[in-house]
N, C-alpha and C positions, 0 to 999 in steps of 0.2 A: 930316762923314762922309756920303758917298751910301749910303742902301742899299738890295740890291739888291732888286727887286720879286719878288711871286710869281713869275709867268712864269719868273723864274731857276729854280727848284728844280726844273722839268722839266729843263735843262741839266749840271745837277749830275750829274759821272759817280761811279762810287763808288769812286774817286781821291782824290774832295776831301776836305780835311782839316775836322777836326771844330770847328775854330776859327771857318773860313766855315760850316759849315752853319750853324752858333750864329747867326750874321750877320744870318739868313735870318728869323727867327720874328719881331724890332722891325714890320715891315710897312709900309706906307705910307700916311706921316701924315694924319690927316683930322682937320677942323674939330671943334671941341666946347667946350663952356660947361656950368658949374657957376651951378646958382642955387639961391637957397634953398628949402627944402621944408617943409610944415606937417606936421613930423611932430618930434616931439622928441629921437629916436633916431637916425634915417635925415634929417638934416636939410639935406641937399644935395642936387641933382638931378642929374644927368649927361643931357646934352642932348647927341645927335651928328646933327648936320642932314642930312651925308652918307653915312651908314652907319650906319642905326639898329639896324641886326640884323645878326647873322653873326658872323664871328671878329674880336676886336677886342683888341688887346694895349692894357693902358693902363701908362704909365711914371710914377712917381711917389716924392715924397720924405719922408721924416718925421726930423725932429731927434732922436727919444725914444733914446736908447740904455738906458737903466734901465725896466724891467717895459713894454718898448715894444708896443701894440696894434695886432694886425692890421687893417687895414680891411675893411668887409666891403662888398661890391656885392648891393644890392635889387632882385630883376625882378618888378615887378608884371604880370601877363599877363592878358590877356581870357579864357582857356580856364582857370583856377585863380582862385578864392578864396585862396589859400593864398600867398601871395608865394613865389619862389624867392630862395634866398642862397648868395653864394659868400662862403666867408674867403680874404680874399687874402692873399699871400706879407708877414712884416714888411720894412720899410727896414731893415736894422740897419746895413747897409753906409753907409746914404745915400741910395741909390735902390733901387730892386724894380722887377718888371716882373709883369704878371700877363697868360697867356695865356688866354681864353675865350670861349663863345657865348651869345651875345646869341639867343633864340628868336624866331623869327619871329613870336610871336602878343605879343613885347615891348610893353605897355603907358606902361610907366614904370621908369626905369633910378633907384635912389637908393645915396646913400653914407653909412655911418657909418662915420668916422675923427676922430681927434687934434684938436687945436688945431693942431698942425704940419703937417699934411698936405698939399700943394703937390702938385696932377695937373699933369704937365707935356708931356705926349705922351698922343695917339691915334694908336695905330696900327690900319689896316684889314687883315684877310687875308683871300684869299680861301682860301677850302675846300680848292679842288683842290691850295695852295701846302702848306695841314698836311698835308693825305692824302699828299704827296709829300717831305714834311717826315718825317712817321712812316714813308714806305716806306726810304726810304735811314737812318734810326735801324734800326728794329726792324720786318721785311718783314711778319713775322706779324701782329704788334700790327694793320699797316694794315690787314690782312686781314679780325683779328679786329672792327676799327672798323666795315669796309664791311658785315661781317653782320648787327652792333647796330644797326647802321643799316637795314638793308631788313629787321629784326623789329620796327621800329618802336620801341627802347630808348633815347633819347634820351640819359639820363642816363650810358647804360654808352658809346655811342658817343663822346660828350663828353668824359666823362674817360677814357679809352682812349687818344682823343686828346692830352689834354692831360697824362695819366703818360707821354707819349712825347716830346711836345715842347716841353714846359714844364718839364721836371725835367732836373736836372744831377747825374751820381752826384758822391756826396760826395770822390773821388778827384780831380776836377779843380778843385777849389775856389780854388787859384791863378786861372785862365783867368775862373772864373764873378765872383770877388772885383772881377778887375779892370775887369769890365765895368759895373761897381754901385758901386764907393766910390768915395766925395763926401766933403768936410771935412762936421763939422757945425757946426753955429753952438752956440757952446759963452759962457755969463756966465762972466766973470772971477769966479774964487775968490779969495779974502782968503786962502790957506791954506799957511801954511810947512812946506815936505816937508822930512824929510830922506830919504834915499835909504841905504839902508844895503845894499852889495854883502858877500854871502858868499865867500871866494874861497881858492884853493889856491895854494902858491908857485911849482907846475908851469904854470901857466894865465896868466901874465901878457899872450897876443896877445888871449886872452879877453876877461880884465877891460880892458884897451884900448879894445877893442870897445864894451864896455857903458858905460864911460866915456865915450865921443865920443857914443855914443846919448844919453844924459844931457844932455851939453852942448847938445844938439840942441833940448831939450825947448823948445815955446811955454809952460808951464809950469813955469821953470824952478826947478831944486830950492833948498832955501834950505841944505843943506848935504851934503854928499856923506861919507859913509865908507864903509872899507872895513876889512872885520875878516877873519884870516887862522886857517887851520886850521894852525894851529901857529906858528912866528918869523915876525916879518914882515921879507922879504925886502932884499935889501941895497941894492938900487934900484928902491924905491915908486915909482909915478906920483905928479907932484905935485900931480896935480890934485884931490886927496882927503885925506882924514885919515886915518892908517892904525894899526891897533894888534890885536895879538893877540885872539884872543877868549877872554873869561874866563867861565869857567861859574859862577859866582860872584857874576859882575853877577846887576842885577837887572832889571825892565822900563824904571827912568827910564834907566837907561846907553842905550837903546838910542835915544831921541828928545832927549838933551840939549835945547837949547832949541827945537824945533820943535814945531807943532800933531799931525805926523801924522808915522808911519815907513809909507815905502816899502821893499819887500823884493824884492830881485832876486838873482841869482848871475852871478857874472861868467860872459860869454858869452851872459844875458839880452841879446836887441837892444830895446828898447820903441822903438815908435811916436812919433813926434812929437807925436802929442797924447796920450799916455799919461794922462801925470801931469795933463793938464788936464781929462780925463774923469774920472777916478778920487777928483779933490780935489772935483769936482761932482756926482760920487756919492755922496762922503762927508758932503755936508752934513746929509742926514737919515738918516746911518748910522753903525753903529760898525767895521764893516770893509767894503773893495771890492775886487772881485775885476774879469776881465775876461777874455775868450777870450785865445787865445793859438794860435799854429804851436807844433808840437813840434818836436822837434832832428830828424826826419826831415820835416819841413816839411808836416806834415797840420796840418788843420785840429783844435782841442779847442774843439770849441763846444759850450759848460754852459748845466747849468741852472742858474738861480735857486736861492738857498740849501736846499741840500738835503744837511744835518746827516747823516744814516746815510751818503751816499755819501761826501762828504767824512771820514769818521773811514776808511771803507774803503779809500777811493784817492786821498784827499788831490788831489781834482779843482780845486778852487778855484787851487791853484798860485801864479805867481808871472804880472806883479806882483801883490804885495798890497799895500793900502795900507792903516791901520791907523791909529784915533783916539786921539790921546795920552791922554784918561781912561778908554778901553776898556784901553788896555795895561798903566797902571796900576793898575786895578782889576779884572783877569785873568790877567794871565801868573805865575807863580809865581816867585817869590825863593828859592834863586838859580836863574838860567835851564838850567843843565845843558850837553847837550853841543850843538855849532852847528850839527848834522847834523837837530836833532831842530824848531827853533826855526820852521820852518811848520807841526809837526804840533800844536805847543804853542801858538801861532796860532789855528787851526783849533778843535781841542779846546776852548781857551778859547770861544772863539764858541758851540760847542754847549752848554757846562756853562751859561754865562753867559747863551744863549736869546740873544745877539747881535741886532741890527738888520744886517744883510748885505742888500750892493747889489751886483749882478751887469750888468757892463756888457757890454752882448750886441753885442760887437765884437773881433774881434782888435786885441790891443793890442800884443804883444809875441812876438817868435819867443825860444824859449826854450832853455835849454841840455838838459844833460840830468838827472832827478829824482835828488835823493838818496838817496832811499830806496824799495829794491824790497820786495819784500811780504812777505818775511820779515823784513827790519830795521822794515818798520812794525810787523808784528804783535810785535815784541820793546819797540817803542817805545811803541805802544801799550800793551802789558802793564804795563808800567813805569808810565802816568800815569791810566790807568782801573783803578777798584774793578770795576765794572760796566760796561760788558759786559764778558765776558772775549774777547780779539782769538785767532783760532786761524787758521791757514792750511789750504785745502783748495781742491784741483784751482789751486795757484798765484794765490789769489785769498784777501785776508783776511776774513775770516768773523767775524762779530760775534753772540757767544751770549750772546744776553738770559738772566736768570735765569728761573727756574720759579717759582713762590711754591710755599711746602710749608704744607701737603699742596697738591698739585696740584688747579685748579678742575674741578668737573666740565663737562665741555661736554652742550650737547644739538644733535646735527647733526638737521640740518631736509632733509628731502627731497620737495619737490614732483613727483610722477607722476602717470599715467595709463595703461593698461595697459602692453605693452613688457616682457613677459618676461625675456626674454632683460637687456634692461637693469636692470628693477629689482633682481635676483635678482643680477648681478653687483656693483652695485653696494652693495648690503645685504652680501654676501659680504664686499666690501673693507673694508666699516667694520667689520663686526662680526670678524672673522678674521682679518684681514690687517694689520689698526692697532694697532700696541704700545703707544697711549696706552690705559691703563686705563678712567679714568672716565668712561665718557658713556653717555650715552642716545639713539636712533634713533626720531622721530618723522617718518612718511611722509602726508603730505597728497595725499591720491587727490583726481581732479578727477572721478571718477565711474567708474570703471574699469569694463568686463565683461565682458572675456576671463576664462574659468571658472579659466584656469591660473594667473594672476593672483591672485586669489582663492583661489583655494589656498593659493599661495604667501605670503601674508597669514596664513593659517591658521597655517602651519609658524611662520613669523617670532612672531607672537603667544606661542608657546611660550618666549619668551625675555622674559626680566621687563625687560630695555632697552628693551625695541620696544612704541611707542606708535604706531597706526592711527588717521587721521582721515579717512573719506568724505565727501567734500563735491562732489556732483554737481552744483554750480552752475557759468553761464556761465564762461567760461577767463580768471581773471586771474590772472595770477602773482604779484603783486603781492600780492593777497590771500591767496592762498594760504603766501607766506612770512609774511607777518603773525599768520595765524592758527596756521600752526605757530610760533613765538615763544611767541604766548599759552599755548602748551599745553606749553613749555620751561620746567626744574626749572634747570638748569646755568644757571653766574655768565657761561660763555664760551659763545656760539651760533655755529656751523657754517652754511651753506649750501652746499647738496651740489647739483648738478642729477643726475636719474637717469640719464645719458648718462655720466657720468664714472666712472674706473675708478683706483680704488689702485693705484698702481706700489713703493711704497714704505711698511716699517713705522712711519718717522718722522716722517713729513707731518705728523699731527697735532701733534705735539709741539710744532713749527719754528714752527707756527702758532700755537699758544697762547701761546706766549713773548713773541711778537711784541705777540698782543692782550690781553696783561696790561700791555704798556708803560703808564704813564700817558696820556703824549701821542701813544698811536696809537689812532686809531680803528677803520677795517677793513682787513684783512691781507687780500692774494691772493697767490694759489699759479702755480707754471710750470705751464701746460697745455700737452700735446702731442696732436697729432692721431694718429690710429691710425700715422700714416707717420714718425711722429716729429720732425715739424717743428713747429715752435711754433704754438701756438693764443692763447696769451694770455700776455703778459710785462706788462700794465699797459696802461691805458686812456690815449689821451691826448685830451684831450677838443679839438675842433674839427677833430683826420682825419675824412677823410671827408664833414667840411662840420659834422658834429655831435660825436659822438664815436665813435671806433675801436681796436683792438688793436695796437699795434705792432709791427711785422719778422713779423706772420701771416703763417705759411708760409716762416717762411725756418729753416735746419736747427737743430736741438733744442742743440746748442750754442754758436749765433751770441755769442758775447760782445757786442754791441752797442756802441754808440759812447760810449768812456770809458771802457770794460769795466764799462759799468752791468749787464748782464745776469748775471755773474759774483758780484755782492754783493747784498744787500737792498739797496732803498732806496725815498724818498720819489715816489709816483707822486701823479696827481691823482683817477684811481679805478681801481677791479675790478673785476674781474665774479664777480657772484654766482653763477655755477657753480662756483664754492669760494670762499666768502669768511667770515673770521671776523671777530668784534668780541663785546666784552663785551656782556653782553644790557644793561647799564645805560646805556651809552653808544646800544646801538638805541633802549632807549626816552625816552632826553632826546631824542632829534631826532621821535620819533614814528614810525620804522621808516620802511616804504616806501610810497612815494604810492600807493594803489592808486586813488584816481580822478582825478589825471591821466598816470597812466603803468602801466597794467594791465600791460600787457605788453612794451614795450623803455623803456628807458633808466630803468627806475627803479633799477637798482642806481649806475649813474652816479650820477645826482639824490641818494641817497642819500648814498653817499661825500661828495657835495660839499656836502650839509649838513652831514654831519659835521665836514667843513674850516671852514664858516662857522661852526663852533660850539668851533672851537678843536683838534679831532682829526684828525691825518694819516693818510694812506691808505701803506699799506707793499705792497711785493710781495715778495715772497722764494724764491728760489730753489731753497729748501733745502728745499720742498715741493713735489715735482713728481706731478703726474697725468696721465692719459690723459680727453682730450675729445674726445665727438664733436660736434661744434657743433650742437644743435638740430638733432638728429638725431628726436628724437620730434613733432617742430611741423613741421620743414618750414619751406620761402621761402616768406615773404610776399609773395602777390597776389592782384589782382585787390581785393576786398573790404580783405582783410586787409593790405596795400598801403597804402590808401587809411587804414585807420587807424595804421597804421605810423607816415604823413606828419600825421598830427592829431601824434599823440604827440613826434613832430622838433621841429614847431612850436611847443609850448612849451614842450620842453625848450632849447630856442633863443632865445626870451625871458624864460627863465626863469633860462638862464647864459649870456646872451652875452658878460659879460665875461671867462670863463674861457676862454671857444671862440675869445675874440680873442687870449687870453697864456693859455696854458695853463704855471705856471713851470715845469715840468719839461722842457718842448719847447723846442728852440732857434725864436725866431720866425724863421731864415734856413730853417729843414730843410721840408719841401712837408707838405703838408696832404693832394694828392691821392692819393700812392704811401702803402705801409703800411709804406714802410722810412727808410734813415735817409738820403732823398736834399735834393740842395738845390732850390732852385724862386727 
């Protein structure tokens, strides 16, 4: 394939179709070598003889489809101590492309990737081809570039650029798919599937379909059945074994003599290499799941085993593939109705604390779900003690219980003078919160606005509210520490003085959550004054480090898999509302306050808590009002420069999260704050 040079993108009228312009970004090829680097991390070097600086697309492949690591790119510079890093796009497909600039004051270019990782393309752009790349996308964007540019913003110039020219919305994922998948190079499994089709006697073009898929398989199955929602029909395909479904069987009916059941619905299509990814994901697992196209031909690309969502929306889906002593020693006797038999799957996996392998690839276009969110939450009722499953806004809803009597909380609020803020937000805890027991500790960083002070006075008159003056240097860090120490309640709160109750139940939704055993710290929906989201969950490596996701897109964006709809498993929150048992803050030691005074130690936090066995939840069902750092203000100049101390190691300090973050698909960008492809 020739393509075409820069120079073309000036010729592009705004006729052309969006397939060429895509065409446009590969660039033209330049020389380049990898060699080894003395470094134990970064331990490849990327040498480009002809184009050492500037915009440089690099094309490349990784085999990893299970927990697959992004590569990151190291620019050591003359003008910075500090290295620059970019996370680049995963292969999941087979190849990735990553669009970027290389700075002029570039030093030294390094790579940290895989065992698998094959560069196989340098492309070179030049400037004027993206600037005219970005004007025929998004006119403004180009605009907005050219001005980051002559105030001297590198970084905002850059990726302005590159959320325009490097990112693909998630609606054309067909077009982006097909420019990226490669076979991967897959070991032979030792492992006898059997393949067990669900099917109706209305449906037989269906199950057809999914039968000739089957046959198709380089993995082929070691036995096929097909079990029927009621009589089996008077002329079965032969190509299967076929027999009514008995609710009565038990889990061995369902693997007769195979290692592993595969679960499909007729009208399921899988992949050619379905079954031979999924038997190789199973080797260090007890179930495998895999992307999939929906019946309306979108993309469902999941995260990594994430227990709350899956009991919610039964996202994991189909195929699944499933280990013959997991089945046995989980699914219940007798099986029930045939409708129910992946939530019973699924469910199993959560009670049972499962090993689950998520193969981060479409495998399979699929028919359409059995069960909408009312039959789940009936289904669910039926097999859960706890939680109890409830439906609300079309979405099932999973209510942890309360332990009784209820714990007391103690909410922690870090300020500094901000009337108007503090005063509101004491208001909503103390007035506007229908949970009963708590206590209101306010950690002053030296306030002495008089009005302020007063308003301390007033507050004092209320036997909840405990004052702590502490006019030392501004860490935040420290200062949520020290309010902790001076917390009576089993459940701690973090409250920032910016944020405002919308709701008398917040507290509640949240305590539930961080009495779970196996949850560590809960966040809350944050909305900005304008009602568009502020905070749904962190995912750590947006951004390059960590970020919010869909910030600023409108207050009821359902998000991709209708995660935004249900609680579920994220990788952290942010501490302008985040709860957790005080026991569980103080086995990890709370929050770092001397290497991360002031960003990213609620991050850092969270993710110690994951390294220590407890998940980070966000839920829904707790919404407030933020104004983001409204009382500190952007960081510059001084405050900038410690900003970028603080990045740096929180970036050697979790690089391996920032490269798989499991809750992010590794296909979705890193650059945009929404749920695009890259």
């Amino acid at each position: 394939m020739t393509l075409p040079s820069d120079a073309a993108a000036r010729r592009v009228d705004s006729g052309s179709s969006a397939a060429y312009r895509d065409r446009l970004w590969p660039g033209r090829a330049t020389r380049f070598r990898l060699e080894p680097a003395d470094d134990p991390v970064f331990d490849r070097r990327l040498v480009l003889p002809d184009h050492p600086t500037g915009w440089v697309v690099l094309s490349y492949r990784d085999g990893a489809t299970v927990a697959p690591r992004r590569p990151v790119l190291r620019v050591l510079r003359h003008s910075s101590e500090t290295p620059q890093d970019f996370v680049l796009p995963g292969a999941s497909q087979g190849v990735a492309h990553w669009l970027g600039l290389i700075p002029p004051d570039a030093q030294e270019i390094r790579l940290c990737a895989g065992p698998d990782f094959t560069l196989e393309r340098v492309g070179a752009r030049r400037e004027i081809g993206v600037l005219a790349q970005c004007l025929l996308r998004r006119p403004w964007r180009c605009v907005g570039a050219l001005y980051e540019r002559a105030r001297g913003s590198e970084r905002r110039y850059r990726d302005t650029l590159r959320g325009t020219c490097a990112v693909t919305p998630l609606a054309r994922f067909d077009a982006w798919a097909a420019a990226r998948t490669r076979p991967i190079p897959m070991a032979s499994a030792n492992l006898r599937i059997r393949c067990l089709v669900l099917s109706h006697p209305a449906e037989p073009a269906a199950l057809a379909a999914t039968l000739d898929a089957l046959h198709a398989q380089t993995h082929g199955p070691d036995a096929i059945g097909v079990v029927w929602d009621g009589a089996v029909p008077g002329t079965p395909d032969a190509r299967a074994d076929h027999r009514s479904w008995d609710e009565r069987a038990g889990p061995e009916d369902l693997v007769a003599r195979s290692d592993a059941l595969c679960l499909l619905r007729s009208g399921d299509i899988p992949e050619p290499d379905a079954l031979a990814l999924l038997a190789q994901a199973l080797a260090d697992a007890d179930l495998a799941y895999g992307d999939a196209l929906g019946p309306d031909g979108r993309p469902r690309l999941k995260p990594d085993w994430s227990p709350d969502l899956a009991l919610a929306t039964g996202y994991p889906g189909r195929p699944l593939l499933a280990a013959r002593p997991f089945l046995a020693a989980s699914l219940p006797a007798p099986l029930g109705p045939m409708v129910q038999l992946e939530l019973a799957l699924e469910s199993a996996a959560v009670s049972a604390r499962a090993r689950v392998a998520h193969v981060a690839r479409p495998l399979a276009r699929n028919a359409a779900d059995p069960l909408d969110p009312p039959a789940r939450v009936s289904a669910l009722g039926a097999r859960l003690k706890t939680p109890a499953a409830t439906l609300r806004n079309g979405a099932v809803r999973l209510l942890w219980p309360l332990p009784d009597p209820a714990p007391m909380v103690s909410i922690v609020i870090p300020s500094r003078d901000r009337l108007e803020l503090i005063s509101r937000v004491c208001r909503g805890v103390l007035h506007e919160t229908a949970y009963a027991p708590l206590e209101l500790i306010i950690v002053d960083n030296g306030s002495t606005d008089p009005a302020v002070l007063a308003h301390y006075e007033t507050l004092r008159r209320d036997p909840r509210v405990r004052i702590r003056i502490d006019p030392q240097p501004f860490n935040f860090a420290a200062m949520v520490n020290d309010g902790v120490a001076l917390a009576s309640g089993a459940v701690i709160v973090l409250l920032n003085n910016d944020v405002a109750v919308l709701e008398p139940s917040w507290l509640d939704a949240m305590v539930r959550q961080a009495c779970r055993p196996e949850v560590g710290a809960v966040g809350a929906k944050l909305l900005y004054g304008d009602g568009t989201l502020q905070h749904a969950g962190v995912v750590v490596g947006l951004g390059g480090r960590a970020g919010h996701i869909l910030r600023r897109r409108p207050g009821d964006t359902p998000g991709h898999l209708g995660r935004l709809r249900v609680a579920h498993e994220v990788s952290a929150v942010t501490a302008a509302c985040l709860a957790v048992s005080r026991e569980k803050y103080q086995a990890v030691g709370g929050f770092d306050a001397e290497s991360f005074p002031v960003d990213f130690n609620d991050v850092d936090f969270c993710l110690r808590l994951g390294a220590a066995g407890w998940k980070s939840v966000w839920t829904p069902d707790a919404t407030l009002a933020h104004l983001e750092s409204v009382s500190r203000g952007p960081s510059v100049g001084p405050e900038r420069a410690r900003f970028e101390r603080e990045a740096a190691r929180f970036s050697e300090r979790w690089r391996d999260v920032i490269r798989h973050d499991p809750f992010y698909h590794p296909a979705l960008s890193l650059t945009t704050f929404g749920e695009d492809l890259e």
